[in-house]
Backbone as a ProteinNet text record, in pm:
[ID]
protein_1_A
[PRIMARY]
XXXXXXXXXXXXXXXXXXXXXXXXXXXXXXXXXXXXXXXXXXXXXXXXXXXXXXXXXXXXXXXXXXXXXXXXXXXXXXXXXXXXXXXXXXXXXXXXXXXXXXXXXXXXXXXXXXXXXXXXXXXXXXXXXXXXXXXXXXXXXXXXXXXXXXXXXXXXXXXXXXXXXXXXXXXXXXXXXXXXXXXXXXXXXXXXXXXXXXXXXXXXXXXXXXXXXXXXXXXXXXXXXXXXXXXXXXXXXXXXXXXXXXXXXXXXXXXXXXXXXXXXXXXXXXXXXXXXXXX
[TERTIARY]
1415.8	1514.8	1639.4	1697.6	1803.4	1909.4	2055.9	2151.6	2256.4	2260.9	2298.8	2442.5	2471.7	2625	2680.8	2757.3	2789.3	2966.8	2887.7	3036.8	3094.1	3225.3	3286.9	3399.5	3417.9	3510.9	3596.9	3714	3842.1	3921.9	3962.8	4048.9	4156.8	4182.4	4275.3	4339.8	4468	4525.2	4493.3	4495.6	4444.9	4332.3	4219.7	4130	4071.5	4185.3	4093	4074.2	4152.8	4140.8	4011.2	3967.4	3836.9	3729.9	3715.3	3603.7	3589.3	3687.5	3708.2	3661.1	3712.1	3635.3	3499.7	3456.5	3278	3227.9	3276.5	3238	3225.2	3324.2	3319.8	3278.1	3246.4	3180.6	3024.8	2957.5	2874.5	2833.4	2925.1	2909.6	2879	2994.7	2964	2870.3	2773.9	2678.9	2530.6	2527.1	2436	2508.1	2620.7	2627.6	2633.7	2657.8	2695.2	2840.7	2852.3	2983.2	3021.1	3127.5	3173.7	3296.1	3246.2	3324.2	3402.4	3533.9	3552.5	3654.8	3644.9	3680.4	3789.6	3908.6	4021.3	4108.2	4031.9	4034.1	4172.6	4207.6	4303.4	4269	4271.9	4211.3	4302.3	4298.3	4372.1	4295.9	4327.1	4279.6	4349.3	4399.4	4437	4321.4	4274.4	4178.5	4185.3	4110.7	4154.1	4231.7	4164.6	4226.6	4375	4428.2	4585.5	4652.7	4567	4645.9	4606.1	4740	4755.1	4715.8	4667.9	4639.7	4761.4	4766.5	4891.2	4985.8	4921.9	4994.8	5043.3	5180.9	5276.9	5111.7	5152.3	5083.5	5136.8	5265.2	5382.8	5298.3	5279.9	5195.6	5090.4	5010.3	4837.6	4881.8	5010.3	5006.4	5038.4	5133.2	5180.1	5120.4	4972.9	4912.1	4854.2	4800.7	4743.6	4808.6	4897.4	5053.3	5030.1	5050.3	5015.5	4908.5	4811.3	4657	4675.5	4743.7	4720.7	4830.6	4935.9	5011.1	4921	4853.3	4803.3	4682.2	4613.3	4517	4584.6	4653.7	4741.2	4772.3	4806.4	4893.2	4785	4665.5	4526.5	4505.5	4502.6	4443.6	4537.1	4654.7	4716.6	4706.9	4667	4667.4	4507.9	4424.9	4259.3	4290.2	4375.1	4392.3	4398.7	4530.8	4582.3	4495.2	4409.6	4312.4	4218.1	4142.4	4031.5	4107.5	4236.3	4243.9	4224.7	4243.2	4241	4093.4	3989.3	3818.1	3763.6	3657.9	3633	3495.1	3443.9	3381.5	3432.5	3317.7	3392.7	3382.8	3494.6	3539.2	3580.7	3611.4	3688	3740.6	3829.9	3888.8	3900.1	3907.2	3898.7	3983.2	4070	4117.8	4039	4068.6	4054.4	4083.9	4100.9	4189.5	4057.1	4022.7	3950.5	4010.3	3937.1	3947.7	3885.8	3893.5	3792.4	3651	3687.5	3547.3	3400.2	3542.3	3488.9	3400.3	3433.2	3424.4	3299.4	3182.3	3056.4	3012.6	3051.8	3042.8	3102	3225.5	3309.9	3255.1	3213.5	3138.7	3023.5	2966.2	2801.6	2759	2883	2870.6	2942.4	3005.3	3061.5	2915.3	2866.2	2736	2624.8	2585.1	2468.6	2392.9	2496.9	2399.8	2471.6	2495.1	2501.5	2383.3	2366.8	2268.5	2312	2380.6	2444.1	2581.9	2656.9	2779.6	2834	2940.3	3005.5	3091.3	3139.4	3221.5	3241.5	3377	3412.9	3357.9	3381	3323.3	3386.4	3312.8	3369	3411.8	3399.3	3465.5	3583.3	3629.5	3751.1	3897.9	4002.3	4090.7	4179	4255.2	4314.3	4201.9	4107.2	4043.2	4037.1	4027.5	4016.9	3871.1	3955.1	3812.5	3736.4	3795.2	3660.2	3579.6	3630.1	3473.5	3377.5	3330.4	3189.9	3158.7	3176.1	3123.5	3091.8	3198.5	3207.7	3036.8	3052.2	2890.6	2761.7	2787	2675.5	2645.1	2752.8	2748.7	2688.8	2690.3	2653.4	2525.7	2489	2307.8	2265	2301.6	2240.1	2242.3	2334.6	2370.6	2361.3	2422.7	2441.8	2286.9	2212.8	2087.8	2093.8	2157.6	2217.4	2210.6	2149.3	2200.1	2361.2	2373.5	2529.9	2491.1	2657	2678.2	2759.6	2776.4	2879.6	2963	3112.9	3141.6	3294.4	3298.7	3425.1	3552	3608.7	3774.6	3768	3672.4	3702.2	3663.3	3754.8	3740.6	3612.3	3514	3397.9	3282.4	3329.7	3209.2	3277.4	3340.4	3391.6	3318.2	3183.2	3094	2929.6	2821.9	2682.8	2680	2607.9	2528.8	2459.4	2411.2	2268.6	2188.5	2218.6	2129.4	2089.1	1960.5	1959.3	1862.2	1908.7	1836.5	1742.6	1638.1	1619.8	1533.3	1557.7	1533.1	1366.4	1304.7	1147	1073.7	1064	971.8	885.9	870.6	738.9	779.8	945.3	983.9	989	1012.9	1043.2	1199.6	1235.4	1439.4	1426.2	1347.5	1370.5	1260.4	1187.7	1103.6	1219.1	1288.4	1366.3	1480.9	1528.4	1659.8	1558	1475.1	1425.9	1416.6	1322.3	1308.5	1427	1564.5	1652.5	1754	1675.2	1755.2	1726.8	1599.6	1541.3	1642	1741	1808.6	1897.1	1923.7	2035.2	1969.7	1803.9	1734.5	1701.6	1700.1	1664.5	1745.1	1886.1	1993.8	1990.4	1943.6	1960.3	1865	1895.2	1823.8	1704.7	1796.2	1713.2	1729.1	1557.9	1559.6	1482.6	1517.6	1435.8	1411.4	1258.7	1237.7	1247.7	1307	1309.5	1238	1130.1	1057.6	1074	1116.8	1119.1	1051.4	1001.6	867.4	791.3	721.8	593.5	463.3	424.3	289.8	193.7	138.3	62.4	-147.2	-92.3	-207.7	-202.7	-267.1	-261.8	-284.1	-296.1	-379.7	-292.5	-144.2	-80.3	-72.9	-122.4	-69.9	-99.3	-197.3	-252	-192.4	-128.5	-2.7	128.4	222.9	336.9	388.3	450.2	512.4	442.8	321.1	207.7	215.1	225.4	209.3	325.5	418.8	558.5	608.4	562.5	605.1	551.8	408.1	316.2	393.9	418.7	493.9	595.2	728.9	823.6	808.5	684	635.2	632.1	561.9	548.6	660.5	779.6	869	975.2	909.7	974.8	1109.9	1071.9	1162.6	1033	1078.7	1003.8	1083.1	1014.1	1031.9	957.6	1025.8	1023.6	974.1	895.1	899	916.9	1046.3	1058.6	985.5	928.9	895	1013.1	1061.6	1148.7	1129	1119.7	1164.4	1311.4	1245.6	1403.3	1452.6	1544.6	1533.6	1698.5	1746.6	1878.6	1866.7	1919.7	1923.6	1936.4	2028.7	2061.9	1999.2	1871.8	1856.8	1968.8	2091.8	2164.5	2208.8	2196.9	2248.2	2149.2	2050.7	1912.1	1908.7	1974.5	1954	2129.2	2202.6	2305.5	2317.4	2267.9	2249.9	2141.3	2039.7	1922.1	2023.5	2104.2	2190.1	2271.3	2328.6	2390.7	2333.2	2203.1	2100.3	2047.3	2100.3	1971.8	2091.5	2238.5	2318.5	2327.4	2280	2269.8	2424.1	2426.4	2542.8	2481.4	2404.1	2358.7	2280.5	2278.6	2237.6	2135.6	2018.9	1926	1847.6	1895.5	1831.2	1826.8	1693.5	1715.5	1813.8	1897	2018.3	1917.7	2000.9	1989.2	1837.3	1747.7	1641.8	1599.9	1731	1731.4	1807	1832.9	1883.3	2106.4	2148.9	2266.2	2381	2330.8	2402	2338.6	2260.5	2206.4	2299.1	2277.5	2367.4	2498.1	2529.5	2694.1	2702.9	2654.8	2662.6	2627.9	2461.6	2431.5	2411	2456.3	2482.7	2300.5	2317.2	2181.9	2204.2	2097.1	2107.2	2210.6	2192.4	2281	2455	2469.8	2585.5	2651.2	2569.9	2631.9	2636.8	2546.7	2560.6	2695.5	2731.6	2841.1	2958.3	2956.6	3084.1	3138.5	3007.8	3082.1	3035.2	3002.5	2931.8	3065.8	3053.9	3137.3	3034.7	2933.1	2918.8	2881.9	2840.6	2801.9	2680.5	2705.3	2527.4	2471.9	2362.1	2318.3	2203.9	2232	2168.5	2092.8	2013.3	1919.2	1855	1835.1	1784.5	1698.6
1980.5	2039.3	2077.4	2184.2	2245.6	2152.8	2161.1	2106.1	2212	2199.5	2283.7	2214.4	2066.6	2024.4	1936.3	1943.6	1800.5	1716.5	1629.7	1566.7	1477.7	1408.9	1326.2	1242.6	1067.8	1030.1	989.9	1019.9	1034.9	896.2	813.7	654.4	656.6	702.1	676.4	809.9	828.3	955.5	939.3	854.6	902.2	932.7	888.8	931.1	1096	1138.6	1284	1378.8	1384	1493	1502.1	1403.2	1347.3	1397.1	1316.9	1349.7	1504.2	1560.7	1669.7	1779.8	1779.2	1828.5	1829.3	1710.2	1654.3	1772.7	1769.8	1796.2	1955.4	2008.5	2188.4	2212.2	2155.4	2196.5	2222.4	2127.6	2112.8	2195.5	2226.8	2288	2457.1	2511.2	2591.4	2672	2560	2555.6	2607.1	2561.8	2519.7	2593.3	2663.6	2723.7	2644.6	2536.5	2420	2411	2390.9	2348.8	2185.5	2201.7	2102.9	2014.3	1898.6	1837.2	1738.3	1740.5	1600.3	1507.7	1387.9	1276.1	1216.3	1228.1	1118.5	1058.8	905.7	820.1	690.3	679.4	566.8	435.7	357.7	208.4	126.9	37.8	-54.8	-197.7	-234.1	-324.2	-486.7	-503.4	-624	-730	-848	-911.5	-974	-997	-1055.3	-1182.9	-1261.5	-1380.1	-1396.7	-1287.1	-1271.3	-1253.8	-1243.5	-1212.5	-1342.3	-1403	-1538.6	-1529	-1613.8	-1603.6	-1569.7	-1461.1	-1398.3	-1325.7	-1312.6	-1186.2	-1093.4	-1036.6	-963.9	-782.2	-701.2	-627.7	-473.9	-548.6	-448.6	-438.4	-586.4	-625.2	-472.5	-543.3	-460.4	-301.7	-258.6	-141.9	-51	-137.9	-103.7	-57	-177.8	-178.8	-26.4	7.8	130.8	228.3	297.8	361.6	353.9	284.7	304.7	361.7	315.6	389.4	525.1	580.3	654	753.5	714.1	835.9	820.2	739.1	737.4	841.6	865.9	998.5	1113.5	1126.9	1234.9	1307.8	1207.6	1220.8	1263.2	1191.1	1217.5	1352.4	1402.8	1529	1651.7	1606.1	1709.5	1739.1	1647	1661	1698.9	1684.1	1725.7	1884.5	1931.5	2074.8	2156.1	2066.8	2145.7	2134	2058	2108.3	2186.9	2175	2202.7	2420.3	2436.9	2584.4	2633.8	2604.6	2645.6	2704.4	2658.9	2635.8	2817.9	2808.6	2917.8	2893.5	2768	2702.4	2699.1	2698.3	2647.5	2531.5	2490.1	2343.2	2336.5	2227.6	2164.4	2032	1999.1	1859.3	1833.2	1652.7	1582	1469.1	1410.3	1240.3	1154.7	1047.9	917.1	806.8	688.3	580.1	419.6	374	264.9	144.2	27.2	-103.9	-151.8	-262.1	-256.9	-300.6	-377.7	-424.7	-306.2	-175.9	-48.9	44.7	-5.3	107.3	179.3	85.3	188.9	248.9	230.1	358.5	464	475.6	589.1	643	583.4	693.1	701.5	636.6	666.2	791.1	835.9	936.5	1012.4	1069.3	1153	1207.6	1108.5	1091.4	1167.4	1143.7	1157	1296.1	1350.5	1519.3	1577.5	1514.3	1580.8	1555.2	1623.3	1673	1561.5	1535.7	1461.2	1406.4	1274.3	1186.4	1189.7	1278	1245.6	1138.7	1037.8	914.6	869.2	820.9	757.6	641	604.7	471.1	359	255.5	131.8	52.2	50.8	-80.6	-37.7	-92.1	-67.8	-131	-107	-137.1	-59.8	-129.2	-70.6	-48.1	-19.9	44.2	-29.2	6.4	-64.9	-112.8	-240.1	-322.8	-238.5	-136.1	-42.1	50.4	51.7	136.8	95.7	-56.7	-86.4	-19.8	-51	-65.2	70.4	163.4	289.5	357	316.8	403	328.7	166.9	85.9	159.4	170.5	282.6	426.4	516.3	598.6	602	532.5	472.7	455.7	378	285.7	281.6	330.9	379.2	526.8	599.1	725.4	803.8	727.5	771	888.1	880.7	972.1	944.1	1058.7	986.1	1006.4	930.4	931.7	963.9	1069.6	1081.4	1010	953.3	843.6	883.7	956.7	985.1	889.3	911.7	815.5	930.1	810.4	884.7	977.7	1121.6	1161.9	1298	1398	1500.1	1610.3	1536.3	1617.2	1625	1548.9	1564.7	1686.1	1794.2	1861.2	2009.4	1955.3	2087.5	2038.2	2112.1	2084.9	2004.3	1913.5	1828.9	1947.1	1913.9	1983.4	1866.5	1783.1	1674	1572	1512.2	1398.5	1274.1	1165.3	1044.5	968.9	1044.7	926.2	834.4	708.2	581.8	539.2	512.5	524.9	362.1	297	187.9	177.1	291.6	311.7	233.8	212.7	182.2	276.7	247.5	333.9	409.6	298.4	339.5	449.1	463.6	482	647.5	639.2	780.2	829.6	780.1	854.2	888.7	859.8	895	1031	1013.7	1141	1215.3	1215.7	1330.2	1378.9	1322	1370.3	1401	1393.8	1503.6	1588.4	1635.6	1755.8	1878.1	1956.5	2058.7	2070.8	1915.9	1901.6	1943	1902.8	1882.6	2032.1	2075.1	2236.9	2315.3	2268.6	2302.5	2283.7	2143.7	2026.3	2110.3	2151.7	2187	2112.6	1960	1841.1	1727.1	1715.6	1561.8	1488.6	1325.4	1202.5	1135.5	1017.2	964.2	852.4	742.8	622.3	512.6	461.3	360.6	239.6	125.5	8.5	-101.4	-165.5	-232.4	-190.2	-54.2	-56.8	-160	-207.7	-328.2	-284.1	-414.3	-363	-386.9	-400.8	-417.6	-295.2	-218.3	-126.4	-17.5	107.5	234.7	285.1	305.8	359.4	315.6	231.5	157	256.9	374.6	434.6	533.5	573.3	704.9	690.9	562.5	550.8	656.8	713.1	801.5	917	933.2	1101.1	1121.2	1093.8	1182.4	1172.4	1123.4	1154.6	1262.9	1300.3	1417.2	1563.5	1521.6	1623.1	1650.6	1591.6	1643.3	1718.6	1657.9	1714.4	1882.3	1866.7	2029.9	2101.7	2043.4	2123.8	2215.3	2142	2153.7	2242.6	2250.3	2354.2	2272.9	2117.5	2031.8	1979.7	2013.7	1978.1	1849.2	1694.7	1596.7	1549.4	1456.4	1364.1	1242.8	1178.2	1010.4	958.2	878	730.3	621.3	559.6	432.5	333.3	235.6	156.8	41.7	-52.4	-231.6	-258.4	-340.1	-419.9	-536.7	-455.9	-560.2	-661.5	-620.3	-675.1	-743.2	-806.2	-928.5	-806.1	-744.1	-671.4	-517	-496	-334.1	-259.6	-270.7	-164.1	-119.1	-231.6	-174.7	-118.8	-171.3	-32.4	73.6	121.1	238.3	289.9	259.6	290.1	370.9	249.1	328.3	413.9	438.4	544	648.7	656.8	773.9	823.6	738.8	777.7	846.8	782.5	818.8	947.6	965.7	1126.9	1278.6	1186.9	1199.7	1297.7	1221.5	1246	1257.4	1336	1366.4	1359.5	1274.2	1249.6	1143.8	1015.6	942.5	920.6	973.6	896.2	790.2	699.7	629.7	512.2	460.6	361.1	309.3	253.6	139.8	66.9	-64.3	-189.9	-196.2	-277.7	-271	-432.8	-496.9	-684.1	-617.9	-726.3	-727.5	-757	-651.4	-649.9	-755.1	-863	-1040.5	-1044.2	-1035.7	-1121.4	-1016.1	-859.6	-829.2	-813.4	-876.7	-876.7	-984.6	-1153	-1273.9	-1263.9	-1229.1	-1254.5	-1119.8	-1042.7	-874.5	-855.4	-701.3	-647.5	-528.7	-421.5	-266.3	-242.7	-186.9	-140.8	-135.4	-283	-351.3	-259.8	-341.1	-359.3	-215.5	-105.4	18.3	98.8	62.9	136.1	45.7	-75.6	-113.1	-90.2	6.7	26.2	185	239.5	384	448.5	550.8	668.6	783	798.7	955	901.5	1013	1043.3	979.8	890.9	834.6	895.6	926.7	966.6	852.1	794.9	711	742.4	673.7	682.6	532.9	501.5	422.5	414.5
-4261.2	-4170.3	-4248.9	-4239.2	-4309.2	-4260.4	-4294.2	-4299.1	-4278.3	-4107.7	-4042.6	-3984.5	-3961.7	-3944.7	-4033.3	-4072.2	-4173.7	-4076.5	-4074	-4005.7	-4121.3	-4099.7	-4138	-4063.2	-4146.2	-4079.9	-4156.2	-4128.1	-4207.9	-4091.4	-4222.7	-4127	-4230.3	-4351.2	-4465.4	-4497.7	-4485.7	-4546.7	-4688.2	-4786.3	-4921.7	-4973.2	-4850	-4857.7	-4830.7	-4773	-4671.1	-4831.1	-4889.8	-5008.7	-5052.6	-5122.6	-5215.8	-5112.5	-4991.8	-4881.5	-4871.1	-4829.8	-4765.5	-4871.5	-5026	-5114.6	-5134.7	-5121.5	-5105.5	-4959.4	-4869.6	-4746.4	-4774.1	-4744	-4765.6	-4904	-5012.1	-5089.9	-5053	-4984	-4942.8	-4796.2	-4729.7	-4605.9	-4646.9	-4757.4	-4790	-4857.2	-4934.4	-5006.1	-4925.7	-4783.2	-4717.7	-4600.8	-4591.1	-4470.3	-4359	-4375.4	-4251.5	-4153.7	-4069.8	-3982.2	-4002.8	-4038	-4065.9	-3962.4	-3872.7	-3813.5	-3850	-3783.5	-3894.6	-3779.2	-3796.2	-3683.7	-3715.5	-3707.2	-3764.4	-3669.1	-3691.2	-3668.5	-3685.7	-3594.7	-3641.3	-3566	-3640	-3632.6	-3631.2	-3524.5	-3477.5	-3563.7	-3665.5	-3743.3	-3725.8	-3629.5	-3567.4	-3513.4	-3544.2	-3534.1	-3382.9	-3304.8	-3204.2	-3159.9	-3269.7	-3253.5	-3285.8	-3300.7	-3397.9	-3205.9	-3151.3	-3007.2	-2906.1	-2910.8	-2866.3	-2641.7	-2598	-2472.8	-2351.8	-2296.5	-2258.2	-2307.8	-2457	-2512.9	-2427.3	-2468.8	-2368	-2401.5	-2276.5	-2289.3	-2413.3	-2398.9	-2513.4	-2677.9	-2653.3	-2798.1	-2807.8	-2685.4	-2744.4	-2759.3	-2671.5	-2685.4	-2804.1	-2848.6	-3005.2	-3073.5	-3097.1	-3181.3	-3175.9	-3068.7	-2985.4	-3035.9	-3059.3	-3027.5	-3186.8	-3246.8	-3454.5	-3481.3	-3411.5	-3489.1	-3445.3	-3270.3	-3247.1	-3339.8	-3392.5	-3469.4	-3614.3	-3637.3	-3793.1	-3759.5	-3653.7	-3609.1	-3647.9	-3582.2	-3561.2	-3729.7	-3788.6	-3940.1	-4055	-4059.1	-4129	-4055.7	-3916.7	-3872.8	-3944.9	-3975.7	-4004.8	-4143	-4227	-4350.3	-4362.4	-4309.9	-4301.5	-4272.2	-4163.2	-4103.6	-4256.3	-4318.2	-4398.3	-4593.2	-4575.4	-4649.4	-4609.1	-4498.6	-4427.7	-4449.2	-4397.7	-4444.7	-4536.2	-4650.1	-4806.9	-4796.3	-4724.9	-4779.5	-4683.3	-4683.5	-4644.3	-4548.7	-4475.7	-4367	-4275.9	-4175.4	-4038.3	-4020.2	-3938	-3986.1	-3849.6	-3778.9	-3635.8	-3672.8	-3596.6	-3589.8	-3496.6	-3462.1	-3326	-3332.4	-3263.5	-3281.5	-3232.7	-3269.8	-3154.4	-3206.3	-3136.7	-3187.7	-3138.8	-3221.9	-3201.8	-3273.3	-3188.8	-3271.8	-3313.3	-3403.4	-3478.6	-3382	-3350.5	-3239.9	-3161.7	-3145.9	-3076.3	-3184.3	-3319.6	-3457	-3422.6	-3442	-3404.7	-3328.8	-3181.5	-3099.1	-3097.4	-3124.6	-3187.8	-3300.8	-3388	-3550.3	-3461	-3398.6	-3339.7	-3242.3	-3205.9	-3096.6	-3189.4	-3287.7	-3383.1	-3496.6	-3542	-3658.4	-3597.3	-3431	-3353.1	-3378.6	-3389.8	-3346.6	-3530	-3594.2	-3746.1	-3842.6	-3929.9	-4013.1	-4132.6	-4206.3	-4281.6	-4251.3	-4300.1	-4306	-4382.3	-4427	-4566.6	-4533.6	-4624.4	-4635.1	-4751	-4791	-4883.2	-4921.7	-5060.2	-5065.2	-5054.5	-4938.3	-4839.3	-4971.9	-5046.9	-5137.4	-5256.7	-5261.1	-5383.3	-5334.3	-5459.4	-5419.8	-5302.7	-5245.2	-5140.4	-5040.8	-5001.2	-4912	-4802.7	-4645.8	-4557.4	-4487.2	-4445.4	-4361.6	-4318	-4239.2	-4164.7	-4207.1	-4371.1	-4403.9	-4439.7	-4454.1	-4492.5	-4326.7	-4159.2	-4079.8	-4048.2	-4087.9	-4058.2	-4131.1	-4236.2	-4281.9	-4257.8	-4213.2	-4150.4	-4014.4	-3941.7	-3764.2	-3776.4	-3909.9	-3924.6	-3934.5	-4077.3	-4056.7	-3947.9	-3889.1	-3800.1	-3637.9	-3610	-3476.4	-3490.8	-3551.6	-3511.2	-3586	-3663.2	-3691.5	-3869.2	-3876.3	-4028.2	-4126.9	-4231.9	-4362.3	-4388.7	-4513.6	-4534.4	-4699	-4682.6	-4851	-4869.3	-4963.1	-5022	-5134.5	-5136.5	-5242.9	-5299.6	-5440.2	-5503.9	-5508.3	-5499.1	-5552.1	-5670.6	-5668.8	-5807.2	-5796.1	-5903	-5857.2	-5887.6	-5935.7	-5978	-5893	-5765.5	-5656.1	-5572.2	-5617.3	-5521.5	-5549.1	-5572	-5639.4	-5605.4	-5565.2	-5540.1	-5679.3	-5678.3	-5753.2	-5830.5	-6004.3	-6020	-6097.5	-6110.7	-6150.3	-6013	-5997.5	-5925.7	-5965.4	-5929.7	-5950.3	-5832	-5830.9	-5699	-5696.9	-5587.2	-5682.1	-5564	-5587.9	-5516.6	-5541.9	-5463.7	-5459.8	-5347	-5274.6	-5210.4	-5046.3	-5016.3	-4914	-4792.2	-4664.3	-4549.1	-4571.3	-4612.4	-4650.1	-4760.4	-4862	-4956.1	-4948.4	-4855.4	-4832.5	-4741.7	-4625	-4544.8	-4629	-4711.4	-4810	-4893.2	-4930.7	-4998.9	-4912.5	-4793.2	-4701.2	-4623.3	-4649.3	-4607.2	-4651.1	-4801.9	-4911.6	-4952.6	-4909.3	-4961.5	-4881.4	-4845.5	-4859.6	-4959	-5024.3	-5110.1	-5259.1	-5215.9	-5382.5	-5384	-5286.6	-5322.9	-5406.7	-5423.8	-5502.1	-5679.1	-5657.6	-5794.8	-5941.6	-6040.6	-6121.5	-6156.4	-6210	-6276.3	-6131.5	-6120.7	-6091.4	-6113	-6150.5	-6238.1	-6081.4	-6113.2	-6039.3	-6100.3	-6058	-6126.5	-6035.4	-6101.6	-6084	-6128.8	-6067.4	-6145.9	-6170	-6217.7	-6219.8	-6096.7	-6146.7	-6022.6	-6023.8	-5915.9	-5904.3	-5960.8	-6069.7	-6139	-6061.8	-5931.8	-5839.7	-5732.7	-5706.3	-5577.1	-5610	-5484.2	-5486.9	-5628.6	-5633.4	-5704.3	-5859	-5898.2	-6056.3	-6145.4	-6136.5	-6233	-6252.8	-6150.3	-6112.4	-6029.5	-6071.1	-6002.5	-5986.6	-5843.9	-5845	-5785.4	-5846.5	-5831.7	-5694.6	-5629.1	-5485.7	-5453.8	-5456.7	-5466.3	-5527.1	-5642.9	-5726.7	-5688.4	-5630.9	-5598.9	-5481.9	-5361.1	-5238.1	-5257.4	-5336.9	-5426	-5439.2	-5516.7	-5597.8	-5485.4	-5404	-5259.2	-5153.5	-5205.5	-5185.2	-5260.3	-5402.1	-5477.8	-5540.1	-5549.4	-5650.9	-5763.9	-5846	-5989.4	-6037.8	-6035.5	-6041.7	-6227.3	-6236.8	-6379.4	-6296.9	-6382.7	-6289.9	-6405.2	-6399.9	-6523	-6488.3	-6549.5	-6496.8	-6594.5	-6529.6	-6547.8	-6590.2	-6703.5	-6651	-6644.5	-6581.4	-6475.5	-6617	-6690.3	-6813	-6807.5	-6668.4	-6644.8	-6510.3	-6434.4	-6350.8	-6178.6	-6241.8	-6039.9	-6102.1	-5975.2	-5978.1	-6001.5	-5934.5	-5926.8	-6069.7	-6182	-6314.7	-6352.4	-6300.4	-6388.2	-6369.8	-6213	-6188.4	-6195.2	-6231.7	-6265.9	-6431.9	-6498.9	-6641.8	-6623.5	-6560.5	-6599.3	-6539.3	-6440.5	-6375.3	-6519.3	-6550.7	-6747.2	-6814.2	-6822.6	-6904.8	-6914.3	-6784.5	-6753.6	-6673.1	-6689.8	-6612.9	-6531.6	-6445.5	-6275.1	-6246	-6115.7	-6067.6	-5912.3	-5892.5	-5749.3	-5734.7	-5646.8	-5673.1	-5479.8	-5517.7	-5342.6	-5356.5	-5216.2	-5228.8	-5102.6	-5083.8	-4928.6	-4923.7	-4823.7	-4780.7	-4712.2	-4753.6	-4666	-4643.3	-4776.3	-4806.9	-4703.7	-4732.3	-4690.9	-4524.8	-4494.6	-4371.4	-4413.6	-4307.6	-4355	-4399.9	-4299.2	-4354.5	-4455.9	-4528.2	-4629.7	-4767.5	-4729.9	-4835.9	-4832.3	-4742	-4752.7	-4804.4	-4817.5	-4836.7	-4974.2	-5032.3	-5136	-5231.8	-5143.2	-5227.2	-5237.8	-5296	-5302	-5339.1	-5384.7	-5442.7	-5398.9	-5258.9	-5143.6	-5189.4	-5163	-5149.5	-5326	-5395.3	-5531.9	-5618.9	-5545.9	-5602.6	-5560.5	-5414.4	-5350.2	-5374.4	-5435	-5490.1	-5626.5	-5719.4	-5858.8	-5894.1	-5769.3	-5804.5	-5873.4	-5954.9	-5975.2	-5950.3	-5887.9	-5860.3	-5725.6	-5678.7	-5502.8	-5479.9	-5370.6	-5346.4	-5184.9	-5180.4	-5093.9	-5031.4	-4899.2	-4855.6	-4664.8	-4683.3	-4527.1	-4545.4	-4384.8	-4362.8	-4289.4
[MASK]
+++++++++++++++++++++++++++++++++++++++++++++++++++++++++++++++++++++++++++++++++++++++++++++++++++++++++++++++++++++++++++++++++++++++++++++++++++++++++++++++++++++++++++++++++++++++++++++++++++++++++++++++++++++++++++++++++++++++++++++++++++++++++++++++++++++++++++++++++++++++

C-alpha cells in the first residue's frame, strides 16, 4: 500500500524542527499529506493532587498545556510553510493518563508516524507512550527519528533486521514504499537456527519476495558476538552504513522491556539514524 498520509505528533517545541524535516521530506518524496497534532500535555501525576484540590489547581494545569499547543502549532505553521506539501494542523491538550487515545485517534487513519526519539536528555515522559499509542492503539508503523540534521532527506541505504518474527515481517511489509526509494539494502540475520525449513537459505524467501518487489536485497548472516542485539545491529548499520534502520518493536512484552530493556528499548535509546518500526 502506498503512503498516502503521514501524520505526526509534535509535544516539544525543540522538537518540531528535526521531526518536521523528517516528515515533509518524506511526504514530499511519496506525495503524501501530511498531518500534524500539537499537543500539549498536562504532565502532572495524579497523586501530586491532594483530595479536594481547589478546582483553580486542575485548571491551571489545563490552561499551560493548552498555551504550550498553541506555541508548538505556531512554530510547526511556520516551518510547515517553507516546504512545498500539503500539510494541516490541529491542537489538543491531554493528560498524561488520556495520552493514548488522543495519539490513537490522530495515528488511526495514517499511512506512517513520524516521531522523535522517546529517550534522551531533556526529553519528556510522554514520548516513550506517545509511539507505544501509535503502534499499538492507533495500529501504525512509526518512524523514529534523532535530533539530527541528516534525516531531513529519503534514506538511500537500509538495514533491515529479520528473525523470521510477526513484528519483524510487519515492519518490512510496511516499509516497502520507503524501500522502493533505498538504493542499497542489507538483511541482517543474527544467529539464524541451525534446525528448520530455513538453515540452508536464511533469509531466501525473504529476499526472493523483496525482488518481487523490485528491492534487491543482501542477506548478512550475523553472530551475535556481543551481549545486547541492539549493538550487533547497530554496528552492522556502520558497517554497511545504513541511513535507515527496519525493524519489529516490542518483540517481549512492553513491562519486561522497560524493566529489563530489550532490542526495542535499547536501539531507540542510542540510535543516531532513523528507525522504522511496526508491530
Amino acid at each position: 500500500m502506498a503512503i498516502k498520509t503521514i501524520a505526526t505528533i509534535l509535544t516539544d517545541t525543540t522538537l518540531v524542527k528535526p521531526v518536521l524535516d523528517a516528515a515533509t521530506a518524506l511526504a514530499g518524496a511519496v506525495d503524501a499529506h501530511l498531518d500534524t497534532l500539537c499537543l500539549g500535555v498536562d504532565r502532572s501525576q495524579v497523586g501530586y493532587y491532594y483530595a479536594g484540590a481547589n478546582a483553580v489547581i486542575l485548571q491551571e494545569a489545563i490552561s499551560r498545556a493548552g498555551a504550550e499547543a498553541e506555541e508548538i502549532e505556531e512554530l510547526a505553521k511556520q516551518t510547515l510553510a517553507l516546504s512545498d506539501v500539503r500539510w494541516g494542523t490541529d491542537t489538543g491538550v491531554a493528560q498524561m493518563a488520556d495520552l493514548g487515545r488522543h495519539v490513537a485517534q490522530h495515528a488511526r487513519f495514517s499511512d506512517l508516524v513520524v516521531l522523535p526519539k522517546p529517550y534522551g536528555k531533556d526529553h519528556g515522559i510522554e514520548l516513550e507512550p506517545v509511539v507505544e499509542a501509535a503502534m499499538f492503539e492507533g495500529r501504525a508503523p512509526v518512524l523514529i527519528v534523532p535530533e539530527a540534521d541528516q534525516v531531513a532527506k529519503l534514506p538511500t541505504s537500509a538495514l533491515l533486521c529479520w528473525n523470521e518474527s510477526p513484528e519483524a515481517l510487519s515492519a518490512i511489509k510496511a516499509s516497502l514504499p520507503l524501500l522502493a526509494h533505498v538504493d542499497r539494502v542489507h538483511v541482517a540475520i543474527i544467529d539464524p537456527p541451525v534446525h528448520g525449513p530455513n538453515r540452508s537459505d536464511p533469509g531466501g524467501s525473504l529476499a526472493a519476495w523483496l525482488a518481487r518487489h523490485g528491492v534487491k536485497a543482501e542477506i548478512d548472516v550475523l553472530a551475535r558476538t556481543v551481549p545486547r542485539v541492539s549493538d550487533v545491529i547497530r554496528r552492522h548499520a556502520q558497517d554497511t552504513n545504513a541511513e535507515l534502520v527496519v525493524m519489529g518493536a516490542y518483540g517481549h512484552s512492553r513491562f519486561r522491556e522497560a524493566i529489563l530493556g530489550g532490542a526495542t528499548r535499547n536501539m531507540l535509546e542510542d540510535t543516531t539514524i532513523p528507525i522504522f518500526m511496526a508491530h
